[in-house]
C-alpha positions in Angstrom: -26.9 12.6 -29.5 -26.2 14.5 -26.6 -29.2 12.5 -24.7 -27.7 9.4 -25.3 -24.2 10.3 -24.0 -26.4 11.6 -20.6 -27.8 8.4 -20.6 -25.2 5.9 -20.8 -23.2 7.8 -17.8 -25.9 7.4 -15.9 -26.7 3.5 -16.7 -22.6 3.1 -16.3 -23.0 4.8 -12.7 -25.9 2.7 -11.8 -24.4 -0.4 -12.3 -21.6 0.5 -10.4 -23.6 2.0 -7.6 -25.8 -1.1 -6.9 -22.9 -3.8 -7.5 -22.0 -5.5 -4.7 -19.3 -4.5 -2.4 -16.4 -6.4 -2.2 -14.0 -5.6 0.7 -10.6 -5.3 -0.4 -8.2 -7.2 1.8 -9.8 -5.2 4.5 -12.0 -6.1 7.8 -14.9 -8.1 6.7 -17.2 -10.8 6.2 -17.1 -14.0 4.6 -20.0 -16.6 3.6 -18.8 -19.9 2.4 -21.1 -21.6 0.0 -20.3 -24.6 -2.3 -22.8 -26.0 -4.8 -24.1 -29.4 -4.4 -22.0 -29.7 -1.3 -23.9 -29.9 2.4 -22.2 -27.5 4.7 -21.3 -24.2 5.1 -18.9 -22.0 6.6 -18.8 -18.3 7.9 -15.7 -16.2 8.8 -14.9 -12.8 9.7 -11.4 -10.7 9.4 -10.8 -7.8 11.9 -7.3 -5.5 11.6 -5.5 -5.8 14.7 -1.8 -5.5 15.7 -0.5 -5.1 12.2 -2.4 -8.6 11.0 -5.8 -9.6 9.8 -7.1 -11.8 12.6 -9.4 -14.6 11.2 -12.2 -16.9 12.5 -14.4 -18.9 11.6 -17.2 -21.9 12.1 -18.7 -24.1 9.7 -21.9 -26.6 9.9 -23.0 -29.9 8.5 -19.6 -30.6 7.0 -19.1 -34.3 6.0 -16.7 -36.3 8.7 -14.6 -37.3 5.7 -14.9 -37.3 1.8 -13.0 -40.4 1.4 -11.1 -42.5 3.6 -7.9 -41.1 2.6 -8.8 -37.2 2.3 -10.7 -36.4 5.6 -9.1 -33.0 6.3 -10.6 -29.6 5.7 -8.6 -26.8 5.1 -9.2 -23.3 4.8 -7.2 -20.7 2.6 -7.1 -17.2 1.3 -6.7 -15.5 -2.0 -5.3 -12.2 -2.4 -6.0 -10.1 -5.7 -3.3 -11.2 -8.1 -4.3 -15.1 -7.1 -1.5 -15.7 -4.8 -2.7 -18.7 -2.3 -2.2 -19.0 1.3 -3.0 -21.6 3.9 -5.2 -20.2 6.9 -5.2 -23.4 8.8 -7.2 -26.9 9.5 -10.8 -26.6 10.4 -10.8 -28.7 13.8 -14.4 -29.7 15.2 -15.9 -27.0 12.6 -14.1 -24.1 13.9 -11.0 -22.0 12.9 -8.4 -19.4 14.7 -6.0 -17.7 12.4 -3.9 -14.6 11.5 -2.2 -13.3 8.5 -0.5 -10.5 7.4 -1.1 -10.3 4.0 -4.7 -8.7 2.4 -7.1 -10.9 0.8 -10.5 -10.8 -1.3 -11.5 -14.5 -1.3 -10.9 -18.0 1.1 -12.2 -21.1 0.1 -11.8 -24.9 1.5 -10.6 -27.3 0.3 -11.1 -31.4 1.5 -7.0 -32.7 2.2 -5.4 -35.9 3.0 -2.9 -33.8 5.6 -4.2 -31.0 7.3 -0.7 -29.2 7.1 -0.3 -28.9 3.7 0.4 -25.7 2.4 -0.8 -26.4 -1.1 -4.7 -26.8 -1.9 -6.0 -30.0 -3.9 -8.1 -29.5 -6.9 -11.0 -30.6 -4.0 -12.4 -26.9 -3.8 -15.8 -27.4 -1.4 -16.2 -24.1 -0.3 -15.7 -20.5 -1.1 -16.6 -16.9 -0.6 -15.6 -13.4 -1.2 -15.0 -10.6 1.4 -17.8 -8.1 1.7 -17.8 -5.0 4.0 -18.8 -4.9 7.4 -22.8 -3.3 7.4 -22.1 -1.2 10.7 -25.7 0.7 9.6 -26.9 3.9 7.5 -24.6 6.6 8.0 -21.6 4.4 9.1 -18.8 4.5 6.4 -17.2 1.2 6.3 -13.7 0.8 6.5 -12.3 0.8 3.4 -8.3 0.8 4.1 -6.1 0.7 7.0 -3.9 3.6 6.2 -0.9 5.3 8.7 -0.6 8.9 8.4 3.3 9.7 7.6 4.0 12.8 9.5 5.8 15.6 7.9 9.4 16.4 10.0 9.5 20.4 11.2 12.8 20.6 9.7 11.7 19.7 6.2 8.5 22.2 6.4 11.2 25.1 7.5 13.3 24.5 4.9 10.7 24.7 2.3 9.1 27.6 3.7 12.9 29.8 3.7 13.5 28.6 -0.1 13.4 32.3 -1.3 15.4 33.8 1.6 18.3 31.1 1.3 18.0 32.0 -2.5 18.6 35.7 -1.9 21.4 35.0 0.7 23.2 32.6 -1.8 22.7 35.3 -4.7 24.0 38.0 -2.4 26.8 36.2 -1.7 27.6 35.7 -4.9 27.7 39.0 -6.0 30.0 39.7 -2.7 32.2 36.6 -4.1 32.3 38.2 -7.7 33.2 41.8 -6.4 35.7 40.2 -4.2 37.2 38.7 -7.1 37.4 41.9 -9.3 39.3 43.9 -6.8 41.7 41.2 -6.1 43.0 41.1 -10.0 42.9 44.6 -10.2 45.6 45.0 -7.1 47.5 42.2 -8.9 47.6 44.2 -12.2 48.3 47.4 -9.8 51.5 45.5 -8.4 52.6 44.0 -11.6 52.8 47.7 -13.5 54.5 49.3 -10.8 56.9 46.1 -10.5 57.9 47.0 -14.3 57.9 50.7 -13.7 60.5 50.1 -10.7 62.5 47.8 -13.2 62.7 49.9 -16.2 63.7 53.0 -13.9 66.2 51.2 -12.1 67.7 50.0 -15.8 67.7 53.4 -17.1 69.5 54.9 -14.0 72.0 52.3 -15.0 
């Protein structure tokens, strides 16, 4: 029993370990294939200035399809399936820039190159893969900014017990003040009615 538990972690790791990468909206690589179309396309995405900067050529593609639809276009997909236009392949080549994060692109054969919805005319497509910079090179994974921590917060976290002790011992100081307070207005009240009934009597 206890063999085949060891076993089927280490099958469930395995097939993990040697599936391919995909890069998650990240800087990476993209090979466009279609089947039974001629052509191809290859694009690359590189984190810069706050956007993912895209380009990419593409060989062998038909002048036009049809008559009417002679326009390629290529788009992204992010991972909830939300679609975005990249631009118009011109003379097999494309510049581009987008701030949102990906993990597919695929083009797609339009009547107007300025659409900003694909057709149903899917040629091409490809998912991002990581960037093979060579053994011992971690790819990049994310593109994270560090939030730095203010000084004043890190103080005032530090002093939480001695701000507790000052508030407690003032307090105290507060309560004591208190006490002796209605005990000199009890003082002055009884000698009030002392100095009244004496006063009556010596009526």
């Amino acid at each position: 029993m206890k063999t085949d538990k060891i076993f089927s972690l280490v099958l469930a790791l395995s097939f993990f370990l040697f599936l391919p990468r995909v890069a998650r909206a990240n800087e990476g690589l993209v090979d466009l294939r279609g089947s039974g179309t001629s052509g191809a396309c290859f694009a690359s995405s590189i984190y810069m200035d706050g956007v993912y900067k895209v380009m990419a050529t593409c060989r062998d593609l038909k002048i036009a399809l049809t008559p009417e639809k002679n326009k390629y276009v290529l788009w992204m997909e992010d991972e909830t399936g939300k679609q975005r236009r990249l631009g118009e392949i011109v003379s097999g080549k494309l510049n581009s820039q987008i701030d949102q994060k990906f993990v597919r692109m695929f083009v797609t054969v339009e009547k107007d190159g300025s659409t900003y919805k694909p057709s149903e005319d899917v040629l091409l497509t490809g998912t991002m893969r990581e960037i093979d910079f060579g053994a011992g090179v971690v790819p990049v994974t994310a593109i994270v900014t560090p939030t730095p921590t203010p000084l004043k917060q890190e103080v005032v976290v530090q002093n939480t017990d001695v701000v507790a002790e000052q508030g407690s011992l003032g307090g105290t100081v507060a309560s004591v003040f208190k006490i002796v307070l209605l005990g000199f207005g009890a003082l002055l009240v009884v000698v009030g009615v002392t100095s009244f009934l004496s006063r009556r009597r010596s009526l």
